[in-house]
C-alpha positions as CSV (number, residue, x, y, z in Angstrom):
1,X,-18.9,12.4,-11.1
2,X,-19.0,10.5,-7.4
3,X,-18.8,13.1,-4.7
4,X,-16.4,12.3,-2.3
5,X,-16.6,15.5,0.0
6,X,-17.9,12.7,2.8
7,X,-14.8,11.0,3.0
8,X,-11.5,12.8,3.9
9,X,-8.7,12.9,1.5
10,X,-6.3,9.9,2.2
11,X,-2.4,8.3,1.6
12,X,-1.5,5.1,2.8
13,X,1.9,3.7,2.8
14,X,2.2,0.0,1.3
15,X,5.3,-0.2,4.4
16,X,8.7,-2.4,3.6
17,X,8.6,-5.2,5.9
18,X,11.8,-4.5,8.8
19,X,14.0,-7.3,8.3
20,X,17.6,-7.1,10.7
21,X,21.1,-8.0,9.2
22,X,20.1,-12.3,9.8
23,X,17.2,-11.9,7.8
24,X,15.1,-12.0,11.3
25,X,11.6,-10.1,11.5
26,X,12.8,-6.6,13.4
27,X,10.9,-5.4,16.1
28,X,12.6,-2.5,16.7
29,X,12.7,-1.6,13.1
30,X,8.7,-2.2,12.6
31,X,8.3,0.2,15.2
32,X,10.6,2.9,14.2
33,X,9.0,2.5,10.9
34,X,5.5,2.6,12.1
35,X,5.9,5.7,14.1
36,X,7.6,7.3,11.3
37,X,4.3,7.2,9.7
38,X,1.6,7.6,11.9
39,X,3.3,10.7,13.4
40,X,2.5,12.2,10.0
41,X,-1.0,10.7,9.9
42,X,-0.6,9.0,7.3
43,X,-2.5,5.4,7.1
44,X,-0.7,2.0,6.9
45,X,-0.9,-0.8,4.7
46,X,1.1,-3.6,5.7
47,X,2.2,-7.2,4.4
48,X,1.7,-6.4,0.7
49,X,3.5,-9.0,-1.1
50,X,5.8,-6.0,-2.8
51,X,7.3,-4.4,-1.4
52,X,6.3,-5.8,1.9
53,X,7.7,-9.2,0.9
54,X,4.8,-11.2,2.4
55,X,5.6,-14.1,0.6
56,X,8.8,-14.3,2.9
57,X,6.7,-14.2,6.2
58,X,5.6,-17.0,8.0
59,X,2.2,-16.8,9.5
60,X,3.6,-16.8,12.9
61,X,5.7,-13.8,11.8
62,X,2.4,-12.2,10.4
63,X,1.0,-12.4,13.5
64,X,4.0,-10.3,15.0
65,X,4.0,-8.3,12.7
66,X,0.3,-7.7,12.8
67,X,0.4,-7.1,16.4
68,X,3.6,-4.9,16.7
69,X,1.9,-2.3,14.1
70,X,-1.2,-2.4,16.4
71,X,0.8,-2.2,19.3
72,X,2.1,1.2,18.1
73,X,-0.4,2.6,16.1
74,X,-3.9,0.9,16.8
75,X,-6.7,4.1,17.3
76,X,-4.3,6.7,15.7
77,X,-4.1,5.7,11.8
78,X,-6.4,3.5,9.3
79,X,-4.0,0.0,9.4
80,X,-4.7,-1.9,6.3
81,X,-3.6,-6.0,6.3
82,X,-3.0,-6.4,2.5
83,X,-1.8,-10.2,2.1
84,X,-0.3,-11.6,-0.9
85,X,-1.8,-13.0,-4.3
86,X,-3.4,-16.5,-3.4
87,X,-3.9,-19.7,-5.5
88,X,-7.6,-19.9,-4.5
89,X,-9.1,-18.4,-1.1
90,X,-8.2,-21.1,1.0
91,X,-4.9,-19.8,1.0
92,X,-5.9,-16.7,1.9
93,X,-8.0,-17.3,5.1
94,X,-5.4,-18.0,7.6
95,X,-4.1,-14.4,6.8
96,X,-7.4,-12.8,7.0
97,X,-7.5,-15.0,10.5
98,X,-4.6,-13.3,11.7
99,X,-6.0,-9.6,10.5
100,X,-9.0,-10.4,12.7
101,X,-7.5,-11.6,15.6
102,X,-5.2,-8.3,15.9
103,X,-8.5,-5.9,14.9
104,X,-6.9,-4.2,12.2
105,X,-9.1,-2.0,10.5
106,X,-9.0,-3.5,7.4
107,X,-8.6,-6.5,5.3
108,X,-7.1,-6.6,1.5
109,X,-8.7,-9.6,-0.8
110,X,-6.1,-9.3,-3.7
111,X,-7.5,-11.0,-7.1
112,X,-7.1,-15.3,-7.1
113,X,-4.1,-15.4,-9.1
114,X,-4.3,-19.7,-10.5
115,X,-0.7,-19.5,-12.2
116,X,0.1,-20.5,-15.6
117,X,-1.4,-17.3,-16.7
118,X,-4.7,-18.8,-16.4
119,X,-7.6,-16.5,-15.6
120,X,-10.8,-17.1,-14.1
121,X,-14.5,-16.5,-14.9
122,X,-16.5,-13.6,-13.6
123,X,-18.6,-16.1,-11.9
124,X,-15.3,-18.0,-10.5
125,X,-14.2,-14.6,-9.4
126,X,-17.4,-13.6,-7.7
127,X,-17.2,-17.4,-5.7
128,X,-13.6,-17.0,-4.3
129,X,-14.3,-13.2,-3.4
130,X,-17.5,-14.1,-1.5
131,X,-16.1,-17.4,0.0
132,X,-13.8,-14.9,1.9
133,X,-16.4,-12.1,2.1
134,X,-19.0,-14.4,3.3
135,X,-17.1,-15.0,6.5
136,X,-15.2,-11.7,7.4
137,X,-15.5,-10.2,10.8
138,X,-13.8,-6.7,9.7
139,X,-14.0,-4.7,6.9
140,X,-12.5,-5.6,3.4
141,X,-10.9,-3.9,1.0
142,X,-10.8,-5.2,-2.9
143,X,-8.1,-5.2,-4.7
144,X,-8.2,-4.5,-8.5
145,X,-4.7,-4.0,-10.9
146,X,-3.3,-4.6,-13.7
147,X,-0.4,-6.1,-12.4
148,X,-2.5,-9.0,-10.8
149,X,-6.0,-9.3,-12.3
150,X,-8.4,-6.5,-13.0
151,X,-11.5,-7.2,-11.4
152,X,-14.6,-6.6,-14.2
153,X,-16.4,-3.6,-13.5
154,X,-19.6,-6.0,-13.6
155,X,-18.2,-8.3,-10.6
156,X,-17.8,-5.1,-8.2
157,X,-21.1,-3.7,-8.8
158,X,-22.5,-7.2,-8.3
159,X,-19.6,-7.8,-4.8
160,X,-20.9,-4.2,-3.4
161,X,-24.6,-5.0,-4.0
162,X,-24.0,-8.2,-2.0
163,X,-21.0,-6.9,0.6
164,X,-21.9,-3.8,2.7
165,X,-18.4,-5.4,4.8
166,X,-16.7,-4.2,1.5
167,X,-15.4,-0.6,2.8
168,X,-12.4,0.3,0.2
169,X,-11.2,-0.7,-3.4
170,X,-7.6,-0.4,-4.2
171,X,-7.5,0.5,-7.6
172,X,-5.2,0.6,-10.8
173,X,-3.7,3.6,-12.0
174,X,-5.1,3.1,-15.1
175,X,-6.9,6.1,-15.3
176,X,-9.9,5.0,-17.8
177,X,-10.5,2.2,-15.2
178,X,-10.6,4.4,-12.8
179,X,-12.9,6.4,-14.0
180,X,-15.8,3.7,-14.8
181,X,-15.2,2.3,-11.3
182,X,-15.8,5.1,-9.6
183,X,-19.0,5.4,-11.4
184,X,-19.6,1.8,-10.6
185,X,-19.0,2.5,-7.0
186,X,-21.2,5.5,-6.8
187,X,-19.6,6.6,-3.3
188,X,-20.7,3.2,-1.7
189,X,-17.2,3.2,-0.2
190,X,-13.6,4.5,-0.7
191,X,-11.0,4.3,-3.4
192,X,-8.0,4.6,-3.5
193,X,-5.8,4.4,-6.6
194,X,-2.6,2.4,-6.3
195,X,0.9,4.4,-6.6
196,X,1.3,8.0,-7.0
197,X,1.2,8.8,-10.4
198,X,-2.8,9.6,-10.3
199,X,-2.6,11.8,-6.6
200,X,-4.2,14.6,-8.0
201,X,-6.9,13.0,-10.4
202,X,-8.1,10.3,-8.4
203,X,-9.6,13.4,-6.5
204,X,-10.9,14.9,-9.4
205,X,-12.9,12.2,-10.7
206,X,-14.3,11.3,-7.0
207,X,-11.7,9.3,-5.4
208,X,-10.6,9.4,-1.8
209,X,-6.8,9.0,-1.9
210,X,-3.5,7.1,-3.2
211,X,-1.2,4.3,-1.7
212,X,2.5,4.6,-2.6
213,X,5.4,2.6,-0.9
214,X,7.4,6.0,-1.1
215,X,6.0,6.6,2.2
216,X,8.5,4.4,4.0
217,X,11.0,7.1,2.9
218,X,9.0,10.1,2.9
219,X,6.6,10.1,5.6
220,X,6.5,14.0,6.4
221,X,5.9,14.9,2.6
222,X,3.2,12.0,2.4
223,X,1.6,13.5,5.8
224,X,2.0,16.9,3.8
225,X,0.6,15.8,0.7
226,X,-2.8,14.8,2.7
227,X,-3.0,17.8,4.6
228,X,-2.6,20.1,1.6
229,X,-5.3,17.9,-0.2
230,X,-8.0,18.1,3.8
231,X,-7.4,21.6,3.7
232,X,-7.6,22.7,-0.1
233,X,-4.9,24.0,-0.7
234,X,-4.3,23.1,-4.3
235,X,-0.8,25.1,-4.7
236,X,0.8,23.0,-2.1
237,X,-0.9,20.1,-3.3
238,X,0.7,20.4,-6.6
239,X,4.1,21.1,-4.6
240,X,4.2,18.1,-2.7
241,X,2.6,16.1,-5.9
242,X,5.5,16.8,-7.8
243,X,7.9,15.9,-5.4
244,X,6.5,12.8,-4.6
245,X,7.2,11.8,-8.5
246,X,10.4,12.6,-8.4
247,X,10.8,10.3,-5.6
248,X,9.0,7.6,-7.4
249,X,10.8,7.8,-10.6
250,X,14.5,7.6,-8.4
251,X,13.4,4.1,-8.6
252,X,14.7,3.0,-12.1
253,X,15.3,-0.7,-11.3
254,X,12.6,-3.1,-12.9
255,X,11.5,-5.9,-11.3
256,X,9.8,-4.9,-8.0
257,X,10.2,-1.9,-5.7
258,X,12.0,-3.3,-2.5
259,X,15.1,-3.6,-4.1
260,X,15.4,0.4,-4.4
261,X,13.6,0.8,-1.0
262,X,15.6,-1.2,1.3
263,X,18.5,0.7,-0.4
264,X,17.6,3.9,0.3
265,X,16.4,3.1,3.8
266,X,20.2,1.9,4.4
267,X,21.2,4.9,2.7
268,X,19.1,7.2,5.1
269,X,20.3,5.7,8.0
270,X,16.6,3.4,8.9
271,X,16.8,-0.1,10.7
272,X,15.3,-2.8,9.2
273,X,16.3,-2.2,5.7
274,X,17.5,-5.8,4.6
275,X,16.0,-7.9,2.3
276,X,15.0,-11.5,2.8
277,X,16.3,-14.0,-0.6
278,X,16.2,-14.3,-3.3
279,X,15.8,-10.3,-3.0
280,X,18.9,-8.2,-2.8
281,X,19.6,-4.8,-2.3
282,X,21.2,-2.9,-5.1
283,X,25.4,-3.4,-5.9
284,X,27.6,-0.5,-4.9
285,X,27.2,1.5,-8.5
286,X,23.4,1.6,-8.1
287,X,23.7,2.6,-4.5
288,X,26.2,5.4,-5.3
289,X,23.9,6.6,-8.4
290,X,20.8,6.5,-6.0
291,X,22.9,8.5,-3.5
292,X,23.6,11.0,-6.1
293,X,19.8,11.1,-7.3
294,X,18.3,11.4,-3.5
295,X,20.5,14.3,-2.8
296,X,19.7,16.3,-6.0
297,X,16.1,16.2,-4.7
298,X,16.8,18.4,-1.5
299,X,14.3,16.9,0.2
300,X,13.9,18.6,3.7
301,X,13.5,15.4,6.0
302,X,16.6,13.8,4.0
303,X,19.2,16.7,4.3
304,X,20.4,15.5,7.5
305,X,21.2,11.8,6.5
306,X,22.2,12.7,3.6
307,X,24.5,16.0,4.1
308,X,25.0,15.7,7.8
């Protein structure tokens, strides 16, 4: 098993992107949101394609967003760029640009997907992951799911052999994955698994942490959760663990989680939670159901949107 006592336990929230009421990048809203978060400690990851709808941003709007998240949290949190799936890594590089240019911390590479549920080679998939490496100016993180393209266990050993710039792998939740990369890795950076299902056994097996978009609601308990985990104390681990996933499974609508985020968001009472199309919110009998579910969690840091 990889010993990770080196590196601090760690959640990072895959943030909403703040849109306002014209479907305009909000300022205001980022802020709020970003605050929210790294009061708590808690690191960022920002841009995702869900449930960050990066796909909706132009890359002048990446850019403000970039810099508005730096602008309020640069020095205090980890701040994570994570970029969208591209067709092949040209597509990619003006993002990465951008991530540079505003110092984040960190860069995601997410897996090339081509479309037409073709898949590439390992070789093909070592070439687009070093054509970006190659020419990095910050740290990268890899990204490796199920949802977009596994990355072969054989292609990160050979990527971290070749890439000491590679500083993180986002990982599956897959939990036999999991557990063969981590061997792979053999502590030569940090992984974190993706979503909160494997909070507790990522650390088990050697792992450094979780990313879950729950965090745009939840900040405090995600800030809890990592404290609990930094300090040892396993009981309130477990505590926060479990309600976590009972925040995750309020989200019962297939299809993407932004839909059920920027609901709640609007539901607690935070700015920026519209949706850009062909997204929408949720209709008025799955808001009042999700109402209904939020409040029979008694979640401290919702009882006074939700009660008040």
């Amino acid at each position: 098993m990889t010993d990770n006592s080196k590196r601090p336990y760690r959640v990072g929230v895959c943030t909403i992107t703040p849109f306002d009421e014209k479907g305009r990048l909000d300022e205001p809203g980022i802020e709020n949101l970003v605050e929210r978060i790294a009061s708590q400690g808690a690191s960022l990851n920002i841009g995702t394609a869900s449930p960050g709808e990066g796909f909706a941003l132009s890359l002048d709007e990446t850019e403000r967003f970039f810099d508005t998240v730096v602008r309020t949290a640069a020095g205090r949190v980890p701040i994570c760029a994570m970029g969208v799936e591209p067709r092949n890594y040209g597509q990619l590089q003006p993002i990465v640009r951008l991530a540079e240019q505003a110092k984040l911390d960190t860069m995601q590479l997410y897996t090339v997907d081509p479309g037409h549920a073709m898949k590439l080679t390992d070789g093909e998939l070592e070439r687009y992951f070093g054509a970006l490496l190659d020419d990095m100016t910050i740290p990268a993180a890899i990204s490796t799911h199920a949802f977009n393209g596994l990355v072969p266990l054989g292609v990160v050993a050979r990527l971290l052999d070749h890439y000491p710039n590679i500083s993180v792998i986002h990982c599956t939740s897959e939990v036999n994955y999991l557990h063969q990369l981590l061997d792979v890795v053999d502590g030569r950076c940090e992984v974190l698994v993706g979503g909160p299902m494997q909070a507790l056994s990522v650390h088990a097996l050697g792992g450094h942490g979780f990313l879950c978009s729950e965090g745009s609601l939840t900040p405090v308990l995600c800030g809890e959760m990592q404290r609990a985990m930094r300090s040892g104390d396993h009981t309130a681990a477990d505590d926060c663990y479990k309600k976590l996933i009972s925040v995750f499974s309020l989200n019962v609508w297939p299809g993407g989680s932004v839909r059920f985020l920027k609901t709640a968001m609007r539901i607690l009472g935070i700015p920026g939670g519209y949706t850009r199309p062909p997204f929408e919110t949720l209709d008025s009998s799955a808001t009042e159901s999700l109402v209904r579910a939020m409040r029979g969690l008694a979640l401290p840091e919702w009882q006074d949107q939700l009660h008040g």
